[in-house]
C-alpha positions as a Markdown table, in Angstrom:
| # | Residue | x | y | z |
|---|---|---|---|---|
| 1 | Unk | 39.9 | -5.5 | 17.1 |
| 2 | Unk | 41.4 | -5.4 | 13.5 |
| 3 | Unk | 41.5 | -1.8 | 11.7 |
| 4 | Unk | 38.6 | -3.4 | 9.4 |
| 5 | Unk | 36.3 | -2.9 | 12.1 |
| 6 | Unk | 37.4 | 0.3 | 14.1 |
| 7 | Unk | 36.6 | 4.1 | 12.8 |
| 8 | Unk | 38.6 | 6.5 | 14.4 |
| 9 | Unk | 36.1 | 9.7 | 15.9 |
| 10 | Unk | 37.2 | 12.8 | 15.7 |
| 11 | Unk | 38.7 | 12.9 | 19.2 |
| 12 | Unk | 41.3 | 10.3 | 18.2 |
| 13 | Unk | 42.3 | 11.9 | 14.6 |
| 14 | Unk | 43.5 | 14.9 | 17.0 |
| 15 | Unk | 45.5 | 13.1 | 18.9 |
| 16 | Unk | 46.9 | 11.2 | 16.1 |
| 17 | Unk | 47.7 | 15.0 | 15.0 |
| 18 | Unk | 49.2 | 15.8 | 17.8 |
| 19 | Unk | 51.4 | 12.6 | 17.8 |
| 20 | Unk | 52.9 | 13.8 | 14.7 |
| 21 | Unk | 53.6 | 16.8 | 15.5 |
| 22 | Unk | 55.6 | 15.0 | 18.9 |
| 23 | Unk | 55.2 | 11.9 | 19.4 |
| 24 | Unk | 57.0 | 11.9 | 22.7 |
| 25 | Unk | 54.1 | 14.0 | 24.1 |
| 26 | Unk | 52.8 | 13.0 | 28.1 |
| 27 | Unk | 49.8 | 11.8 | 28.4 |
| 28 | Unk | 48.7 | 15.3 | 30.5 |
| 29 | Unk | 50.8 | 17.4 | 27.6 |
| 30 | Unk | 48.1 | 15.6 | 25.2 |
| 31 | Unk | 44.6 | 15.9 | 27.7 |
| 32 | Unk | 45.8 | 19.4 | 28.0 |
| 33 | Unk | 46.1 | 20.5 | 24.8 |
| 34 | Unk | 42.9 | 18.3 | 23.8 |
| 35 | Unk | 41.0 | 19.7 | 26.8 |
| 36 | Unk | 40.0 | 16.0 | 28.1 |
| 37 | Unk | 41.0 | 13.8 | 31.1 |
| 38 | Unk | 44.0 | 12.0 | 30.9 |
| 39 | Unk | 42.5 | 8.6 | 31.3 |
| 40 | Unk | 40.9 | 9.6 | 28.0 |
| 41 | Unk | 43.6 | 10.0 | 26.4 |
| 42 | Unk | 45.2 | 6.9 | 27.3 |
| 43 | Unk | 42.4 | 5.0 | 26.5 |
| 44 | Unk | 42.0 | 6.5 | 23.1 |
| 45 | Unk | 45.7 | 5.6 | 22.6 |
| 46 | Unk | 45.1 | 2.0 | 23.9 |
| 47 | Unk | 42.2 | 1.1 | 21.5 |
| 48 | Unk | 44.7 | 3.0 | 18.6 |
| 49 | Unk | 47.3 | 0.8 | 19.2 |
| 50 | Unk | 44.7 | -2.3 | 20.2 |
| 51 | Unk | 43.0 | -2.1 | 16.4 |
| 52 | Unk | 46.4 | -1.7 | 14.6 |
| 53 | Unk | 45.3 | 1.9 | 13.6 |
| 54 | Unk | 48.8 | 2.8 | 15.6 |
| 55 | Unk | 51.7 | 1.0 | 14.7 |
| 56 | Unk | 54.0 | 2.6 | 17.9 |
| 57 | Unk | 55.6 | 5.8 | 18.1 |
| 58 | Unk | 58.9 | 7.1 | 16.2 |
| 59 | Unk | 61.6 | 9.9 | 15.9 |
| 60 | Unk | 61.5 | 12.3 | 13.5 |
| 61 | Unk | 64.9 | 13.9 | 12.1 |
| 62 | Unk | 65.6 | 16.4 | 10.4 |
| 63 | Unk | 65.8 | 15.9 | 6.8 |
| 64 | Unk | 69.5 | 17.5 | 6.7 |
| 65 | Unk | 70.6 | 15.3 | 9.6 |
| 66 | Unk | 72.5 | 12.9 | 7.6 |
| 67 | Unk | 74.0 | 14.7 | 4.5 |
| 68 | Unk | 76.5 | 12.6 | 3.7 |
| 69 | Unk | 73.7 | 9.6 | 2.9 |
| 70 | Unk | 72.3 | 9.5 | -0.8 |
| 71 | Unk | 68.7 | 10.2 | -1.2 |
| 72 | Unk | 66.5 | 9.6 | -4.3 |
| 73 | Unk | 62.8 | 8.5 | -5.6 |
| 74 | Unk | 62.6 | 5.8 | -8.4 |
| 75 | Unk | 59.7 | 5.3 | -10.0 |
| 76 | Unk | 59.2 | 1.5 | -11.2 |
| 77 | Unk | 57.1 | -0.1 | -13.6 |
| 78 | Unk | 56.0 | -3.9 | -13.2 |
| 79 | Unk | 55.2 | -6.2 | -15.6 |
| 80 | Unk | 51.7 | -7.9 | -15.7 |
| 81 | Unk | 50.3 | -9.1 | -12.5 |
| 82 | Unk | 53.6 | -9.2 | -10.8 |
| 83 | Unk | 52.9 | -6.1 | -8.5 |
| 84 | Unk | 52.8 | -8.5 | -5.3 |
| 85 | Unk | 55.9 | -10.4 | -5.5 |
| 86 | Unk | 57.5 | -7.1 | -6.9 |
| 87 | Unk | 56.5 | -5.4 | -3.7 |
| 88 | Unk | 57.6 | -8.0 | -1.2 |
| 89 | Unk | 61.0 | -8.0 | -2.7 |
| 90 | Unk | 61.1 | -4.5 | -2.5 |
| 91 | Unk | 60.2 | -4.4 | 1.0 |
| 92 | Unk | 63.5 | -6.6 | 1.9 |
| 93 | Unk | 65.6 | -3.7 | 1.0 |
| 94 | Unk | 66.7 | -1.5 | 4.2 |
| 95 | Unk | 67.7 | 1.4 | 1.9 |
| 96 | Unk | 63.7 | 2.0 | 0.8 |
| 97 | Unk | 62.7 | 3.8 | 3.5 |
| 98 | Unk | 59.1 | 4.0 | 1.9 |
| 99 | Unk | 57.1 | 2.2 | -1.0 |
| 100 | Unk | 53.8 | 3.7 | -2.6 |
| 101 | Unk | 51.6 | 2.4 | -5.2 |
| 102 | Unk | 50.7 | 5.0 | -7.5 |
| 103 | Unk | 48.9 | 5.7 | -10.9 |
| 104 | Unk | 50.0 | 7.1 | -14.0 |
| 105 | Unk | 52.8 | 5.9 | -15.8 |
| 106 | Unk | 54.7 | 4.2 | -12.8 |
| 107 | Unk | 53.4 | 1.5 | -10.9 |
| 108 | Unk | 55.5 | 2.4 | -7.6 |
| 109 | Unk | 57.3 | 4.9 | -6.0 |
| 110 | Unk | 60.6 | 4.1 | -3.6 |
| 111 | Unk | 61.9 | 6.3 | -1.7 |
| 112 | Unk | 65.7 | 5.3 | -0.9 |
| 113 | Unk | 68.1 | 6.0 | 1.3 |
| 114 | Unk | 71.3 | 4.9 | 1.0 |
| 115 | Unk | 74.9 | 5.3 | 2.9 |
| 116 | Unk | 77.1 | 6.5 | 0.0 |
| 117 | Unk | 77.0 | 6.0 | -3.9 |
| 118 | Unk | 78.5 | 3.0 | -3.8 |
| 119 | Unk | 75.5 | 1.6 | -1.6 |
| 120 | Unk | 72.7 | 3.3 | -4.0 |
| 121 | Unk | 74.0 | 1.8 | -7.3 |
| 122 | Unk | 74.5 | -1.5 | -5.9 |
| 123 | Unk | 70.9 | -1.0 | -4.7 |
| 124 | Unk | 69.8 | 0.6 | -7.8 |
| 125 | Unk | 71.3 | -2.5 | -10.1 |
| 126 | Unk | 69.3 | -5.0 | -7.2 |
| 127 | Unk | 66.0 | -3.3 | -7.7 |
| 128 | Unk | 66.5 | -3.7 | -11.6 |
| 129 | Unk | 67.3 | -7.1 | -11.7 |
| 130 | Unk | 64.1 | -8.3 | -9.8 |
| 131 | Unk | 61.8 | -10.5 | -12.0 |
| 132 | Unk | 58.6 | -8.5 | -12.7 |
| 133 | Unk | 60.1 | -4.9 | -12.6 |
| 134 | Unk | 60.7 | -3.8 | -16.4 |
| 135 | Unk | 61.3 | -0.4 | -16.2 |
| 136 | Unk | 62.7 | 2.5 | -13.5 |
| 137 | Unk | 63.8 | 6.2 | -13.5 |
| 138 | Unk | 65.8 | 7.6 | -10.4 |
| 139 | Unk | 65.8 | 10.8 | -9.3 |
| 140 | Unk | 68.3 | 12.2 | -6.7 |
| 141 | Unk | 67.4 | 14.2 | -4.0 |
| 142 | Unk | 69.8 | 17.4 | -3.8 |
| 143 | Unk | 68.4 | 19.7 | -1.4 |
| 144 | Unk | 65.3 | 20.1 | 0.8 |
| 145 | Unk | 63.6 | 23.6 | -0.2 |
């Protein structure tokens, strides 16, 4: 079963919600709260994880956590039809936590985190060297509001 081919209901969206919110939640903490049998539950979660809707189950920190690391979003603009091979490079980077493909002026969006300055400029000059990418702006992140 590929994701192509499988439409979540409403049943599983909510437990998708609720997996967010804690993803370490028991099956009975989720039937519970959703007001269906367990079973149901699980085998909602097994056809999730079955069609690739679910990719597995994470923790969550707190965006203060790790203060001392650098955080920042650089916007990128790609040359041509380069947007693939731009992207795949990108991807091999452990400090981009997440990548987006957006509209408007910028072609992507990384979001980076990195150890310590030293770390984000030498990932910052690596991201402006790759062939395709002809333009960035970086933005640090100071403070979560």
């Amino acid at each position: 079963m590929t994701v192509g081919t499988f439409i979540p209901d409403d049943l599983d969206r909510r437990i998708m919600a609720h997996l967010r919110v804690d993803g370490r939640a028991s099956l009975s903490k989720l039937a519970d709260a959703l007001g269906v049998a367990r079973g149901t539950v699980q085998n909602r979660l097994d056809r999730l994880l079955q069609s690739g809707t679910l990719l597995g189950f994470t923790v969550r920190m707190r965006e203060d956590y790790t203060d001392n690391s650098v955080r920042a979003m650089m916007m990128i603009e790609v040359v041509g039809k380069s947007t693939t091979q731009v992207i795949q490079r990108l991807k091999g980077f452990p400090e981009i936590r997440a990548l987006h493909t957006t509209n408007g002026n910028w072609d992507l969006v990384a979001d980076i985190r990195a150890a310590n300055l030293s770390d984000f400029d030498r990932v910052l000059r690596e991201v402006r060297m790759i062939d395709g990418v002809s333009n960035s702006e970086t933005s640090l992140l100071l403070s979560t509001v």
